[in-house]
Residue frames as qw, qx, qy, qz and C-alpha x, y, z in Angstrom:
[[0.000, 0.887, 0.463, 0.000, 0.00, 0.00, 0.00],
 [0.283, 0.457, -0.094, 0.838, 1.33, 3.88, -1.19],
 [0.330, -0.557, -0.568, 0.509, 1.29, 5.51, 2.39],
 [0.021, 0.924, 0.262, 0.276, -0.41, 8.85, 2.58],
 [0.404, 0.241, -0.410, 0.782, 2.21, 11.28, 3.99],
 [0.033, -0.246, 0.335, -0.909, -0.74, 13.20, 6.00],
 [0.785, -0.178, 0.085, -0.588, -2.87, 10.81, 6.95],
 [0.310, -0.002, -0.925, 0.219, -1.79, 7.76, 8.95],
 [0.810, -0.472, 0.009, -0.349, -4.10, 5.39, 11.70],
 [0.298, 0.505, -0.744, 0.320, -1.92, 4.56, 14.43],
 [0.607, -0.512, -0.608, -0.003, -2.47, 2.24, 17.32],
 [0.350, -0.910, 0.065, -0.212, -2.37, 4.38, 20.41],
 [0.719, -0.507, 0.223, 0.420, 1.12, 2.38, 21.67],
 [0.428, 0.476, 0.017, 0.768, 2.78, 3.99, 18.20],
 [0.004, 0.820, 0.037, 0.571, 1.23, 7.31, 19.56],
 [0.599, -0.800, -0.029, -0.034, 2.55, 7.14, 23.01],
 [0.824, -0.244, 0.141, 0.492, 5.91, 6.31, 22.31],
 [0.412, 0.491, 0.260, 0.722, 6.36, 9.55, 20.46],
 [0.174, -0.767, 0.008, -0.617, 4.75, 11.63, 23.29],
 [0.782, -0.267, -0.539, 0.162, 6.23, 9.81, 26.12],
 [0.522, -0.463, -0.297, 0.652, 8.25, 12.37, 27.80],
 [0.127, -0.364, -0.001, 0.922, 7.72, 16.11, 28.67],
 [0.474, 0.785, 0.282, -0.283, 4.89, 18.70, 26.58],
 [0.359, 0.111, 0.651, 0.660, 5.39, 18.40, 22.73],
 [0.333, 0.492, -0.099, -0.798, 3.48, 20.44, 20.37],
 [0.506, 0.445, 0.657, 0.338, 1.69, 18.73, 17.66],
 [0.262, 0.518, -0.226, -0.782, 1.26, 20.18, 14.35],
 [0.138, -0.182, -0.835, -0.500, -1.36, 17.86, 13.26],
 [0.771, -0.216, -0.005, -0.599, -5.44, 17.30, 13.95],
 [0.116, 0.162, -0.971, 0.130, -5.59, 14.15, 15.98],
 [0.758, -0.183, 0.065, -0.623, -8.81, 12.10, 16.84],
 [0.038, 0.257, -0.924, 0.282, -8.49, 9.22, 19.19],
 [0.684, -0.314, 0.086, -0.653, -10.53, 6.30, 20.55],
 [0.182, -0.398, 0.667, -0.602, -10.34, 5.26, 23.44],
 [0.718, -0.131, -0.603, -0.322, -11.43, 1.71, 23.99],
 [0.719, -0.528, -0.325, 0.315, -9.55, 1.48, 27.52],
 [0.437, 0.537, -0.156, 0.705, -7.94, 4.39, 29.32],
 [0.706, -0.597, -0.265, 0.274, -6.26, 5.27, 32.12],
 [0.493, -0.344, -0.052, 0.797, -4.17, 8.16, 33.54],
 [0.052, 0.900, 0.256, -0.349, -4.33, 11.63, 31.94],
 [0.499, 0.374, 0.389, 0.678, -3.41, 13.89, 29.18],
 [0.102, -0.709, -0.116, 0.688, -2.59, 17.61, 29.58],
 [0.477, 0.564, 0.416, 0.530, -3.62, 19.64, 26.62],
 [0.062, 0.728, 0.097, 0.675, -2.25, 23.47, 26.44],
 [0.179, 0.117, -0.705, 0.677, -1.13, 22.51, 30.09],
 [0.641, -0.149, 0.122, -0.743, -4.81, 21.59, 31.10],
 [0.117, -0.149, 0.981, -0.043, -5.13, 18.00, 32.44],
 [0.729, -0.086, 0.084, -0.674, -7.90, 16.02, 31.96],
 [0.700, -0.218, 0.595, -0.330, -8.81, 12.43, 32.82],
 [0.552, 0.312, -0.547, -0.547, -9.11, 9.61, 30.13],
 [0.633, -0.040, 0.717, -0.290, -11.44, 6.70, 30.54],
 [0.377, 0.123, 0.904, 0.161, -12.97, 4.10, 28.65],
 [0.338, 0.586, 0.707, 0.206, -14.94, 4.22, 25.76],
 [0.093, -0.854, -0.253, 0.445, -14.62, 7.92, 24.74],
 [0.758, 0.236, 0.249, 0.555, -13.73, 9.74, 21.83],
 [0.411, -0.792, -0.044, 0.449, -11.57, 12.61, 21.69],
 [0.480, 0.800, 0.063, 0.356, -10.58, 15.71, 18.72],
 [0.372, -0.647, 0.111, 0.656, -6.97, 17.55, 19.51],
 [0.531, 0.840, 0.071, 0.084, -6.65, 20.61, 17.01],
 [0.732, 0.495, 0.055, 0.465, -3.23, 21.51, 15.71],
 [0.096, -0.808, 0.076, -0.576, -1.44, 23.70, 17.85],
 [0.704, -0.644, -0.002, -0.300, -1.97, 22.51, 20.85],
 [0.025, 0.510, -0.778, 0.366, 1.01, 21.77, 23.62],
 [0.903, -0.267, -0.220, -0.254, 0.12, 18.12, 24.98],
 [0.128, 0.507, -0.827, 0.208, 1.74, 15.96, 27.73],
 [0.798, -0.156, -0.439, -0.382, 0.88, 12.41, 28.32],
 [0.179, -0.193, 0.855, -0.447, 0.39, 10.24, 31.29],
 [0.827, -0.154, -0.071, -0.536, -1.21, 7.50, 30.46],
 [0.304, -0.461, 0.814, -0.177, -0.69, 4.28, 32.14],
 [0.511, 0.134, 0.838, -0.139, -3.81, 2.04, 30.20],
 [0.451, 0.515, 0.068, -0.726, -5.02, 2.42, 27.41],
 [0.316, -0.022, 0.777, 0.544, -6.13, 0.40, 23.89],
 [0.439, 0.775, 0.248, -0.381, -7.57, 2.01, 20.71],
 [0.594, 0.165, 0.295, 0.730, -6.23, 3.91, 18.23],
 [0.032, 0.736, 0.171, -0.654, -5.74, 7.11, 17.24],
 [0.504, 0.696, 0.367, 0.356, -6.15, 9.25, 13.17],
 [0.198, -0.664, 0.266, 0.670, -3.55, 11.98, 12.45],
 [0.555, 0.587, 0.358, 0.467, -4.11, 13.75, 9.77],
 [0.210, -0.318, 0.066, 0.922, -3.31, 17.49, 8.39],
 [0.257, 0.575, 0.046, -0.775, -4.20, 20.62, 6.84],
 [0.114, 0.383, -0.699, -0.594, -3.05, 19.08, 3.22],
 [0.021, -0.206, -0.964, -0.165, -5.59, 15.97, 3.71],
 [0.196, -0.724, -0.660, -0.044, -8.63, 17.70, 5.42],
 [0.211, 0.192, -0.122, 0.951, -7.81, 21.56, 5.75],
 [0.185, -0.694, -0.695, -0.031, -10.76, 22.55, 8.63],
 [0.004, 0.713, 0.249, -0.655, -10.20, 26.05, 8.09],
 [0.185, 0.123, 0.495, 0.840, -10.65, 26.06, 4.81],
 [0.313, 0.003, -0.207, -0.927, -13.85, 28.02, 3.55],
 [0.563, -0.108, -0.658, -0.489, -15.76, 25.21, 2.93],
 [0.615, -0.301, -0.721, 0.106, -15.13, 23.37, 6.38],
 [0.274, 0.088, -0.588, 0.756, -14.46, 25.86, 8.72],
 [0.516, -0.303, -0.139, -0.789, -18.29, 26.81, 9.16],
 [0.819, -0.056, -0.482, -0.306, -18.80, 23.07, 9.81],
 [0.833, -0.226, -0.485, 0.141, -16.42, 22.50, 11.87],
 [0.062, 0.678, -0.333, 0.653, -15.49, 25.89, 13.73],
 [0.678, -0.656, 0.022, -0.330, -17.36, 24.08, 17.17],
 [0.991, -0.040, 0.090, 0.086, -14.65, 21.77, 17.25],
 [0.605, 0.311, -0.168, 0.713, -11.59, 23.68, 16.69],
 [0.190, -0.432, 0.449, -0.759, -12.49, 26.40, 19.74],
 [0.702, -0.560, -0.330, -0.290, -15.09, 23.98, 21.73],
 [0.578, -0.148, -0.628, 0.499, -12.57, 23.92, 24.58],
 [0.023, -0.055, -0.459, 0.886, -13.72, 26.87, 26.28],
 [0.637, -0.176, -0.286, -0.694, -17.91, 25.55, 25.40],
 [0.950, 0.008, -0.288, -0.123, -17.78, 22.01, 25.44],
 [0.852, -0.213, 0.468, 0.101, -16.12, 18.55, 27.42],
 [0.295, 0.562, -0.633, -0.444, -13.16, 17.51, 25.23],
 [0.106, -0.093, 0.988, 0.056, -14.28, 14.00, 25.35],
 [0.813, -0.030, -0.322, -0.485, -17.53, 12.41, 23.54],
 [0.361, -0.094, 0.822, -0.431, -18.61, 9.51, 26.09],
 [0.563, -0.010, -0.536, -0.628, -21.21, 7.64, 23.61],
 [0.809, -0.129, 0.297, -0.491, -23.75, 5.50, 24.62],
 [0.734, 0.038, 0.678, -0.027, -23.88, 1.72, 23.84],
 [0.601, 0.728, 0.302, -0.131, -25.41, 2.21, 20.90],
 [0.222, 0.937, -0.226, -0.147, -23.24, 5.29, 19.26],
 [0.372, -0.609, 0.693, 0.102, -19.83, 3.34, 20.57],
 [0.671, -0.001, 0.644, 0.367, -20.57, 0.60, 18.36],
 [0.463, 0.885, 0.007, -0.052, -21.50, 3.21, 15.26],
 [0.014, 0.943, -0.328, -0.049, -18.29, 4.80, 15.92],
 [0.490, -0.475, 0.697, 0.221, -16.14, 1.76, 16.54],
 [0.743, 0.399, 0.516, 0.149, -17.73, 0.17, 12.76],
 [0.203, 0.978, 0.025, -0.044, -16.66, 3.92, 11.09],
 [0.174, -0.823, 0.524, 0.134, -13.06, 3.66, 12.53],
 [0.733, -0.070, 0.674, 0.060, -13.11, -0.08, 11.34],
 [0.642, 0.680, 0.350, 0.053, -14.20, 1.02, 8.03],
 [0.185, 0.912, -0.357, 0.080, -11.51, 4.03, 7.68],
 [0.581, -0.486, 0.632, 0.165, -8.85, 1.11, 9.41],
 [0.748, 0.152, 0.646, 0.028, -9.82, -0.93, 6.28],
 [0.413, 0.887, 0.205, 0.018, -9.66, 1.40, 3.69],
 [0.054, -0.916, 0.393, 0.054, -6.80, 2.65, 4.82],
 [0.637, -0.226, 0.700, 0.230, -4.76, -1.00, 4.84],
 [0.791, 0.324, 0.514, -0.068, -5.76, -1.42, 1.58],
 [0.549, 0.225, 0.494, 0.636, -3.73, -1.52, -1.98],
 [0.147, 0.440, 0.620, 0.633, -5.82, 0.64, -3.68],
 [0.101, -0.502, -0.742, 0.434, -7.19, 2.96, -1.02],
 [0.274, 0.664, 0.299, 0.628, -9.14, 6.19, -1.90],
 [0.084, 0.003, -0.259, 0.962, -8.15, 9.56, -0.65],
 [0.195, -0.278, -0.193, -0.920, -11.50, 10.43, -1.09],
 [0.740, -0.461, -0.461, -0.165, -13.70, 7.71, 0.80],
 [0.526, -0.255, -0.607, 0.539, -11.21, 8.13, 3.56],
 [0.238, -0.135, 0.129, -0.953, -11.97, 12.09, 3.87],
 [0.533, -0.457, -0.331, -0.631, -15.72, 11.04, 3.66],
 [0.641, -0.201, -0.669, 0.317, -14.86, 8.61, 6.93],
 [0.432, -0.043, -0.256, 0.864, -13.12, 11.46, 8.44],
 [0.233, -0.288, -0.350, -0.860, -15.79, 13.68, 7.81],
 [0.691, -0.451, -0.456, -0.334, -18.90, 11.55, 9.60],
 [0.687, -0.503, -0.483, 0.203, -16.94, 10.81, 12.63],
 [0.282, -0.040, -0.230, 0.931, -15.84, 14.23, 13.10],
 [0.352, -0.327, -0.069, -0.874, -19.21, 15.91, 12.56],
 [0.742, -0.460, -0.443, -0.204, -20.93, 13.02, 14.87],
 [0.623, -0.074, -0.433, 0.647, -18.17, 13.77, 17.25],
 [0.016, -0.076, 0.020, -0.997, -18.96, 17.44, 17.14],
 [0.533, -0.326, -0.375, -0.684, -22.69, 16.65, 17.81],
 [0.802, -0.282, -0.526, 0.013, -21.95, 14.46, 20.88],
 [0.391, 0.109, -0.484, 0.775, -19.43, 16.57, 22.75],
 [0.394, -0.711, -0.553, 0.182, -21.48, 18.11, 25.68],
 [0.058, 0.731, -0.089, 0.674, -21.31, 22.11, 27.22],
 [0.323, -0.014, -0.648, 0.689, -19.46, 22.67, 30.20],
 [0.132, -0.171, 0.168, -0.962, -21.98, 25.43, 31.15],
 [0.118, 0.532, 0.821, -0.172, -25.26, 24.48, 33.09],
 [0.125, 0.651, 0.309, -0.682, -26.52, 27.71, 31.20],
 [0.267, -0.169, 0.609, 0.728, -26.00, 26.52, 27.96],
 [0.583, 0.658, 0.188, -0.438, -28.09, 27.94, 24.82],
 [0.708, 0.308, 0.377, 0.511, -26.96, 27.12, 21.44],
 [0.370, 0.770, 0.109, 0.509, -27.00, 30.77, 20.18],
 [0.281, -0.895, 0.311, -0.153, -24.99, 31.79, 23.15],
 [0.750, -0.363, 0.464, 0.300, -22.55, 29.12, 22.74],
 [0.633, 0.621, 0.249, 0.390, -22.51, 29.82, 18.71],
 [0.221, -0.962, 0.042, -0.153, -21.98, 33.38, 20.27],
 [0.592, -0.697, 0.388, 0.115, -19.10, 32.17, 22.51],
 [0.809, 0.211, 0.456, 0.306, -17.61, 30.33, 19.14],
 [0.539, 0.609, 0.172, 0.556, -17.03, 33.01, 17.09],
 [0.056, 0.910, -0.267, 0.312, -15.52, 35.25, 19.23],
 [0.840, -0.436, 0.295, 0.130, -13.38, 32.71, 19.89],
 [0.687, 0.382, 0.340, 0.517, -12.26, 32.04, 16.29],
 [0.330, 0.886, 0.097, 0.311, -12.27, 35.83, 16.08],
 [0.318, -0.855, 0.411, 0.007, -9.77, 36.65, 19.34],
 [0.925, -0.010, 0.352, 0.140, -7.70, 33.53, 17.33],
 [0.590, 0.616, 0.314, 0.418, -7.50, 35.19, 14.40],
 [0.057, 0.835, 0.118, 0.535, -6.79, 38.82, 16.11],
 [0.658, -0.705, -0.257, -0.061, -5.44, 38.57, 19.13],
 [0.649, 0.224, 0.138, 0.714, -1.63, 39.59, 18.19],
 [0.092, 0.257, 0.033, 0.961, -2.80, 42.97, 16.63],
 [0.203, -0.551, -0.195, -0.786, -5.74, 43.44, 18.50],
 [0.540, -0.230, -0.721, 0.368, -5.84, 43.50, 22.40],
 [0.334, 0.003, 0.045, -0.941, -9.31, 45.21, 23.12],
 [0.351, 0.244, 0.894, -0.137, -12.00, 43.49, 24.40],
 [0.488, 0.678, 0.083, -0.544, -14.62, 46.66, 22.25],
 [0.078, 0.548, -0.625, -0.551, -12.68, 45.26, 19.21],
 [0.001, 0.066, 0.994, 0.086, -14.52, 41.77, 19.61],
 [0.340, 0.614, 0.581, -0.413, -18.19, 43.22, 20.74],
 [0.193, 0.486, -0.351, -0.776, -17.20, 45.29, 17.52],
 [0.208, 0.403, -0.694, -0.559, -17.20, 42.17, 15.01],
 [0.030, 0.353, 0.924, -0.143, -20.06, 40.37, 16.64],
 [0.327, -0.396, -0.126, -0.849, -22.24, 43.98, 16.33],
 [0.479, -0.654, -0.585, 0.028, -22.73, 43.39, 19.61],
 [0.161, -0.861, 0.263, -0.404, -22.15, 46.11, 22.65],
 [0.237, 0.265, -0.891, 0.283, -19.05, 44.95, 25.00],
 [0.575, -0.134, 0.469, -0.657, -21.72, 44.69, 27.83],
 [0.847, -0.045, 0.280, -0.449, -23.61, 42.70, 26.31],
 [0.698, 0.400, -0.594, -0.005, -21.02, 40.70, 24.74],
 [0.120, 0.418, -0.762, 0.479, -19.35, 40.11, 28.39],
 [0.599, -0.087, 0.360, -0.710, -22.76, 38.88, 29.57],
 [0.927, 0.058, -0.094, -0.359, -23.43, 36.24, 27.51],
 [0.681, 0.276, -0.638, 0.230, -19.25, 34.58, 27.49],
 [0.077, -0.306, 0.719, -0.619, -19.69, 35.26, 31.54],
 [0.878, -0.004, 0.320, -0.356, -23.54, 33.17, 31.58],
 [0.895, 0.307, -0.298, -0.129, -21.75, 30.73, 29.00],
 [0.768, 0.289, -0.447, 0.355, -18.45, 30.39, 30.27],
 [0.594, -0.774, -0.107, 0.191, -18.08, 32.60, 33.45],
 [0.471, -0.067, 0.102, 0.873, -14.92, 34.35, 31.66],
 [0.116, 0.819, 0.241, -0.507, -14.88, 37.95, 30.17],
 [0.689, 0.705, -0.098, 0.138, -13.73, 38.93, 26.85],
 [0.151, -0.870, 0.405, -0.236, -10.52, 39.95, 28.77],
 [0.791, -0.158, 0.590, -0.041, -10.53, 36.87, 30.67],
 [0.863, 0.352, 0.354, 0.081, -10.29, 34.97, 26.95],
 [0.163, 0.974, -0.157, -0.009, -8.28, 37.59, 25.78],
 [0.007, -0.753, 0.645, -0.129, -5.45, 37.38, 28.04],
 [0.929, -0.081, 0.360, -0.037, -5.57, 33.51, 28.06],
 [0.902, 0.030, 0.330, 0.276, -4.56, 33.20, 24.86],
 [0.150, 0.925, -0.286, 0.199, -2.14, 35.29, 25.03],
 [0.579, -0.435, 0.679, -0.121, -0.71, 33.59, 28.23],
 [0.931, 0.185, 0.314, -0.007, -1.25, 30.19, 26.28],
 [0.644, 0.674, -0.210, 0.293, 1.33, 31.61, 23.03],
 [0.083, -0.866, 0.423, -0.253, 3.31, 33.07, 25.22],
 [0.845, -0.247, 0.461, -0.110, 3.54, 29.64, 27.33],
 [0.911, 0.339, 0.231, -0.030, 4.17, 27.94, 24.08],
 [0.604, 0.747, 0.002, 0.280, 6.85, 29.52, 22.62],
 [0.248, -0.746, 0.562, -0.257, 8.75, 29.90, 25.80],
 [0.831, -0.229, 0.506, -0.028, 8.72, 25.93, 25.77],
 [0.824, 0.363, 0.378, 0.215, 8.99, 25.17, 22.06],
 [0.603, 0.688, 0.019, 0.403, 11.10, 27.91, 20.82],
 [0.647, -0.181, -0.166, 0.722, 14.77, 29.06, 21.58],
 [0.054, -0.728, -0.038, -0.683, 13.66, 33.24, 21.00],
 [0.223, 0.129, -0.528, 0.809, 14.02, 35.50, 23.98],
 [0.095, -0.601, -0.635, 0.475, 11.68, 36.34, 26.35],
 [0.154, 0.564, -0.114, -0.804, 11.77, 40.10, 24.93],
 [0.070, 0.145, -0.711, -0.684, 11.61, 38.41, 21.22],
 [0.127, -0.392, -0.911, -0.015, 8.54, 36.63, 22.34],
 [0.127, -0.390, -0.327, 0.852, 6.84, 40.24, 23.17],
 [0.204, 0.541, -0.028, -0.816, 7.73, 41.53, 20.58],
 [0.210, -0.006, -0.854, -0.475, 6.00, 38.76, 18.38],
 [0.035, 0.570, 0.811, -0.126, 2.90, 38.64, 20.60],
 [0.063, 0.744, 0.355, 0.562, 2.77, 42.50, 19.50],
 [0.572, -0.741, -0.182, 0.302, 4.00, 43.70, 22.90],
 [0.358, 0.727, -0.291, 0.509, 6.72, 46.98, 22.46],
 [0.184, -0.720, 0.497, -0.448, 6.86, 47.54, 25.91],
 [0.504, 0.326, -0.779, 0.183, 8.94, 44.64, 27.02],
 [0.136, 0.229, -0.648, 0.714, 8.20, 45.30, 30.65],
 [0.645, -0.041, 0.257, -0.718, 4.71, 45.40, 30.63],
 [0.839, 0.067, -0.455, -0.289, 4.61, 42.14, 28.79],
 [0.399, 0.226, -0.822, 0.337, 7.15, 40.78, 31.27],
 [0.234, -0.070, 0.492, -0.836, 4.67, 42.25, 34.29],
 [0.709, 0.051, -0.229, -0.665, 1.52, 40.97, 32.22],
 [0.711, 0.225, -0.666, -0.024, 2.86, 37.52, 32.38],
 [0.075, 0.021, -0.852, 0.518, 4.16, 37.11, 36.19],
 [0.419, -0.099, 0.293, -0.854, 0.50, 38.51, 37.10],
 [0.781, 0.076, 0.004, -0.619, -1.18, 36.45, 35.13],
 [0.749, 0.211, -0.624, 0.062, 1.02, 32.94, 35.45],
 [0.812, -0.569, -0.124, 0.035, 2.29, 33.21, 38.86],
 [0.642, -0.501, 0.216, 0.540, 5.94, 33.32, 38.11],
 [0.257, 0.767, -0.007, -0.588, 7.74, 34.75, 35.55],
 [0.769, 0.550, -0.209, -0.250, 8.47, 34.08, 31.89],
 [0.152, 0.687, -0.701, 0.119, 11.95, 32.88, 32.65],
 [0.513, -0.163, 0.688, -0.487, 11.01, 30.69, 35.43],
 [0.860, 0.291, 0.295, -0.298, 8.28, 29.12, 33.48],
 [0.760, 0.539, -0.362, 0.034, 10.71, 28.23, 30.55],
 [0.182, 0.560, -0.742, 0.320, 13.49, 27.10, 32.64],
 [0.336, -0.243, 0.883, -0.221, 11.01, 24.77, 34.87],
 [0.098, 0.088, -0.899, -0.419, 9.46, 23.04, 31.75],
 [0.402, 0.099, 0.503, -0.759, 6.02, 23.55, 32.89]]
């Protein structure tokens, strides 16, 4: 069989043995499942649990460290080049799913039922994929169903969810994603929602209990995090690439809002 360069199914003991020690960066889309699992995965330096039966989308980007201690499935890495979900076409479709961490559980917990849907789907895309002759295109369509059933199963954190206040909380995610460099004003985001800040800060504080601010300076903190782990640049270079001139405030922005300071964090591998 001609391997795909950006699309492989691995069993989960390939994928662990590649993230075994210390937070890595991926710079693929991964989607796991989780037939047995134990111990815990930190994503963007956020732990969460991993059990049985449960499937689970990491977007591109993202700083992971593993600790798991049980676990058997497998897991689909692909890229931009095979399934590009920010192109035009997909990124509507699948925007819930590339910001739902700060809506939604990252884990889909199916029923009985769903779990065996999902576990025939990954069989089918296992098969397809082994084969001579496979098609790029049936495997997207694979990729496709169990990402948009995946994205229909994942659950809001908020006991106050609404759909059009989580849709709400979605795009001004994707928008402080896209903007959050040169623009670092919360009025800039109530701007491109035509909404007023108020009442923007009202609905991401009933949905999520943050403020634009709050979401703001996350991910900031979050790049900032990143790039003090994954990249040899100075502290000051790392400023002035998050769009920061004054060095000092960015250094001051950081201790406040981490605890220690930029150094610190990069020097104890957090």
């Amino acid at each position: 069989m001609k391997k795909l360069s950006d699309f492989q199914i691995l069993s989960l003991e390939d994928f662990f043995k590649d993230y075994a020690n210390g937070t890595k960066r991926i710079n693929q889309y991964y989607l796991f499942l989780f037939r047995k699992g134990k111990g815990s995965i930190a994503v963007d330096f956020f732990e969460h649990q991993v059990t049985h039966n449960i499937i689970w989308f990491i977007a591109r980007g993202r700083a992971i460290q593993v600790n798991v201690t049980e676990f058997e499935g497998c897991v689909v890495r692909f890229s931009d080049t095979f399934l590009d979900l920010n192109a035009n076409e997909n990124k509507e479709s699948f925007r819930s799913i590339l910001y739902h961490y700060f809506c939604h559980s990252p884990f889909f917990e199916p029923g009985e039922q769903e779990l065996a849907q999902f576990q025939h789907l990954f069989n089918e895309m296992q098969q397809e994929y082994n084969r001579n002759n496979s098609s790029r295109i049936l495997l997207q369509s694979y990729l496709k169903i169990v990402l948009i059933n995946y994205q229909r199963g994942i659950k809001p954190n908020s006991k106050n969810y609404q759909e059009n206040t989580t849709n709400t909380i979605i795009i001004l995610r994707s928008n402080i994603e896209q903007h959050y460099i040169a623009y670092k004003k919360a009025s800039f985001y109530a701007e491109k929602q035509y909404l007023s800040l108020k009442r923007l800060n009202e609905i991401a504080t009933s949905g999520i209990g943050k403020t634009v601010t709050q979401l703001l300076h996350e991910r900031i903190i979050l790049e900032a995090k990143r790039r003090l782990l994954f990249t040899s640049l100075s502290v000051s270079q790392i400023a002035y690439q998050l769009g920061y001139e004054d060095v000092d405030y960015f250094y001051r922005f950081f201790k406040k809002n981490v605890g220690c300071t930029a150094t610190h964090f990069r020097n104890s591998g957090k």
